[in-house]
C-alpha positions as CSV (number, residue, x, y, z in Angstrom):
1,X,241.6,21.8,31.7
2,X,240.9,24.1,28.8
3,X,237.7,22.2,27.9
4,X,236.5,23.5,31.4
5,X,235.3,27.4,31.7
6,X,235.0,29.2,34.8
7,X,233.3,32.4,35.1
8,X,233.8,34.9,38.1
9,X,236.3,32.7,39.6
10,X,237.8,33.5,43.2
11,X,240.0,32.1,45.6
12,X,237.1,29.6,47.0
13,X,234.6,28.9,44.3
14,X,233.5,30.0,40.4
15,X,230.2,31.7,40.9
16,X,229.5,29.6,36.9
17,X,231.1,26.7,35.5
18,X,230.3,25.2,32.3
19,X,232.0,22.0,31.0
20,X,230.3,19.3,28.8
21,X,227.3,20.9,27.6
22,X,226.6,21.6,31.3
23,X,226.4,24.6,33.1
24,X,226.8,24.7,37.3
25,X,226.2,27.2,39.3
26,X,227.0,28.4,43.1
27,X,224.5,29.0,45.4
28,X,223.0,31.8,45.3
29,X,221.0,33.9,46.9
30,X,219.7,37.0,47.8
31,X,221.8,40.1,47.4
32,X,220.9,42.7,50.2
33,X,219.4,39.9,52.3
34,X,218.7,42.0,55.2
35,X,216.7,44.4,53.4
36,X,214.5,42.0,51.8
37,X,211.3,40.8,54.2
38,X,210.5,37.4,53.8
39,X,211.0,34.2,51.8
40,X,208.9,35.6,48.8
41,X,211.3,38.7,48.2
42,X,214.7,36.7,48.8
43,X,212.8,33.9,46.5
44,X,212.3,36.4,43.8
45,X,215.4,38.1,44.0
46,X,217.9,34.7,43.6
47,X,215.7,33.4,41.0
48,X,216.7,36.3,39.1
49,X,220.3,35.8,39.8
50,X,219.7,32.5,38.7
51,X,218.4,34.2,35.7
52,X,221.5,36.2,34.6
53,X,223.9,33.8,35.7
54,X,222.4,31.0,33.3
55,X,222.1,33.8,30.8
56,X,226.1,34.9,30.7
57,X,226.4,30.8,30.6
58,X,224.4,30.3,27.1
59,X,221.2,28.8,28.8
60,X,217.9,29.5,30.7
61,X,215.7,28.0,33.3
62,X,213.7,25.9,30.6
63,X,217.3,23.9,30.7
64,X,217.8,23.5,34.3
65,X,218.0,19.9,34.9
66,X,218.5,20.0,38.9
67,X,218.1,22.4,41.6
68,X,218.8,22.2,45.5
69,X,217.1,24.2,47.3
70,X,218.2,25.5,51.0
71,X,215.5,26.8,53.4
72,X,216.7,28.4,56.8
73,X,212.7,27.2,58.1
74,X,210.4,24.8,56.0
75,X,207.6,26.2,57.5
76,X,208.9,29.0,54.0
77,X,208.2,26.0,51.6
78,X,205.2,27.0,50.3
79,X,205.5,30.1,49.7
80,X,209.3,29.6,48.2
81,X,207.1,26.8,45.9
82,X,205.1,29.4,45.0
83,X,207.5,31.4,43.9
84,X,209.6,28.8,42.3
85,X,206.5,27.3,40.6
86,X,205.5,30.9,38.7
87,X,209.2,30.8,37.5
88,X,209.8,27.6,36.1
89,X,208.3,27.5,32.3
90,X,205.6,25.1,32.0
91,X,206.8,21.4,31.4
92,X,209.9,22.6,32.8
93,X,210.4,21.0,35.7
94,X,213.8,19.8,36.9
95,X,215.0,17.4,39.4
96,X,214.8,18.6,42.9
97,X,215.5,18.2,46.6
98,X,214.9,21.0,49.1
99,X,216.2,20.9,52.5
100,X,216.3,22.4,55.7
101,X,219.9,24.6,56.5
102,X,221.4,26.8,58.7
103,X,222.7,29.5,55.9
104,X,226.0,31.1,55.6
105,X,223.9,34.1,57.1
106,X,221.2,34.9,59.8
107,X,219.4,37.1,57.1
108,X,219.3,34.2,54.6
109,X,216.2,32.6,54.0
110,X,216.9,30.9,50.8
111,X,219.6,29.7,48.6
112,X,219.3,28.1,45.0
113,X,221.9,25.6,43.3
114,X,221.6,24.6,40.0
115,X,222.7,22.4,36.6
116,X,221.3,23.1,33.7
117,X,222.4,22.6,29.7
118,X,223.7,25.0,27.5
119,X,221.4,25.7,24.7
């Protein structure tokens, strides 16, 4: 077990854990949810979780290698893509599947799971 590192864990999940030249994270999403309007701002603000997360982890978003993505409504998929799109470094792009969920909250729009490799 010593080979595998857990940041921020709790009695349910680690919100990072790297192991293997691999770094996973929770899902996450946007803090203050209910004071956010719209999928752009929730978008926005867990991409930059994302950010610090992979950051504190040793890697980036140039070294994500997969991502699910939740939507509470696809009819937000173009305008998360949009988001998601001005994000990702060019060349960048991971494997991904985005689906449609009902979201551990009603003010959730949007919530972001990823692997990516340490640098």
């Amino acid at each position: 077990m010593s080979d595998i590192e857990r940041f921020h864990p709790g009695p349910r999940m680690s919100k990072i854990v790297r192991h293997g030249g691999l770094v996973y994270l929770c899902g996450q999403t946007a803090g203050g949810a209910e004071g956010l309007e719209g999928v752009t701002a929730q978008t926005e603000e867990t991409l930059a979780r994302v950010d610090r997360l992979l950051a504190e982890a040793g890697s980036d978003r140039s070294r994500i290698l997969s991502a699910l993505i939740h939507l509470k409504d696809m009819a937000d998929f173009a305008a998360m893509n949009a988001v998601w799109e001005a994000w990702l470094p060019a060349d960048a792009a991971p494997a991904r599947t985005t689906v449609e969920a009902k979201l551990a909250s009603p003010a959730l729009l949007v919530e972001v799971t990823v692997v990516a490799a340490v640098k």
